[in-house]
C-alpha positions as CSV (number, residue, x, y, z in Angstrom):
1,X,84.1,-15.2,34.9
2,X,81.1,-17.8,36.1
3,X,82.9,-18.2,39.3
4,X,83.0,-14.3,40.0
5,X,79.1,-14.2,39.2
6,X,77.9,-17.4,41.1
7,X,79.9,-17.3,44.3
8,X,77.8,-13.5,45.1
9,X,74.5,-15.5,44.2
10,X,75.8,-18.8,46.3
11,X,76.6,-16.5,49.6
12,X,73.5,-14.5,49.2
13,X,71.3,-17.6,48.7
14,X,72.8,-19.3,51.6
15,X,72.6,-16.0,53.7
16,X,68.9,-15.1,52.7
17,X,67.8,-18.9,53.8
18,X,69.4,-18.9,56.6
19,X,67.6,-16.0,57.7
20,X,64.4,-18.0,56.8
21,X,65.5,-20.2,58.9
22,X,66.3,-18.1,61.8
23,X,62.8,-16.9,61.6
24,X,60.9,-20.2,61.2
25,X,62.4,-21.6,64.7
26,X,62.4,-18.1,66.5
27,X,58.8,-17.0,65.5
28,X,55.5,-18.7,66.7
29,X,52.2,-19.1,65.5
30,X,51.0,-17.5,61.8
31,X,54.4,-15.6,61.3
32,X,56.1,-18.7,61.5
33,X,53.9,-19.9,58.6
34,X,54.5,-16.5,57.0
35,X,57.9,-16.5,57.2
36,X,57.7,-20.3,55.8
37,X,56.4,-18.9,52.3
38,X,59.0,-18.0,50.9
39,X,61.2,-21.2,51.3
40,X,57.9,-23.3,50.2
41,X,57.8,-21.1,46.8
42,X,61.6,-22.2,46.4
43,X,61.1,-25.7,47.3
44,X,58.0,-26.4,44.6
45,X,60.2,-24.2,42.1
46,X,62.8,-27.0,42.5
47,X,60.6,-29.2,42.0
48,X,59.3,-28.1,39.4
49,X,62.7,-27.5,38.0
50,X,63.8,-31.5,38.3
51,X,60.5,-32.8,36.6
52,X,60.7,-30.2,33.5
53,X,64.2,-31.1,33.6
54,X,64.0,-35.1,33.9
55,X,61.3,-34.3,30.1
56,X,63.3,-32.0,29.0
57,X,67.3,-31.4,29.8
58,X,67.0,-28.2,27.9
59,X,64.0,-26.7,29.8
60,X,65.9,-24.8,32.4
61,X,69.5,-24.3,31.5
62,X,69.4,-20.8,33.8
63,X,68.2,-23.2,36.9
64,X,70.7,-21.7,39.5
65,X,70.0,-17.8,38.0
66,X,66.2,-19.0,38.6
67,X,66.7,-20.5,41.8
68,X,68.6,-17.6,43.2
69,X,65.8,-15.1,42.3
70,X,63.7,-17.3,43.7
71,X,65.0,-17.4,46.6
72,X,65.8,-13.4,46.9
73,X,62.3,-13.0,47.4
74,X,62.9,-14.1,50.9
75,X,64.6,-10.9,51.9
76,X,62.1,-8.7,51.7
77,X,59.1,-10.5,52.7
78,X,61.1,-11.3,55.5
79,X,62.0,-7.6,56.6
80,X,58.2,-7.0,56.0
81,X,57.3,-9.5,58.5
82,X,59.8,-8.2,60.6
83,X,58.8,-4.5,60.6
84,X,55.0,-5.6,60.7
85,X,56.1,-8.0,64.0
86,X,57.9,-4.8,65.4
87,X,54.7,-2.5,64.9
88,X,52.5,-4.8,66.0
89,X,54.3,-5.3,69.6
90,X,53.9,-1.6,70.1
C-alpha cells in the first residue's frame, strides 16, 4: 500500500526536478534565476526539515508527502516561465 502511493510521488519528484534542471543549464540570465526558485524553496524546506527534525523526531513524520508538494510547485512555475519565455520571443 505505501509502495503504490510513494513510487508515483518518487517518479514525479524526480521528473519535475529534472526539469528544473533542464531549465537552469539551458536558460540564461534572470530566467535562469527564476527557474532556480523553486528548487531553492525545496532545498531550505529540507533544511528546515533536518533541524526541526534533529529537536524534534516527531516534528515532521509526513517529510516525504511535504517534500513532494514542495517540490510539485516546480511544474507550474516552470510552464509559466516557459509560456512567458515563448511570448516574450514573439
Amino acid at each position: 500500500m505505501l509502495l503504490e502511493v510513494l513510487v508515483p510521488i518518487v517518479l514525479v519528484a524526480i521528473a519535475v526536478i529534472g526539469l528544473q534542471i533542464w531549465a537552469i543549464r539551458a536558460w540564461q540570465g534572470v530566467w535562469r534565476w527564476l527557474a532556480a526558485a523553486p528548487l531553492l524553496l525545496a532545498g531550505a524546506d529540507l533544511i528546515l526539515i533536518l533541524v526541526s527534525t534533529a529537536i524534534d523526531p516527531t516534528s515532521h513524520n509526513l517529510w516525504p508527502l511535504e517534500l513532494a508538494m514542495i517540490l510539485l510547485i516546480g511544474l507550474p512555475v516552470i510552464g509559466v516561465l516557459w509560456l512567458v519565455r515563448l511570448v516574450a520571443k514573439i
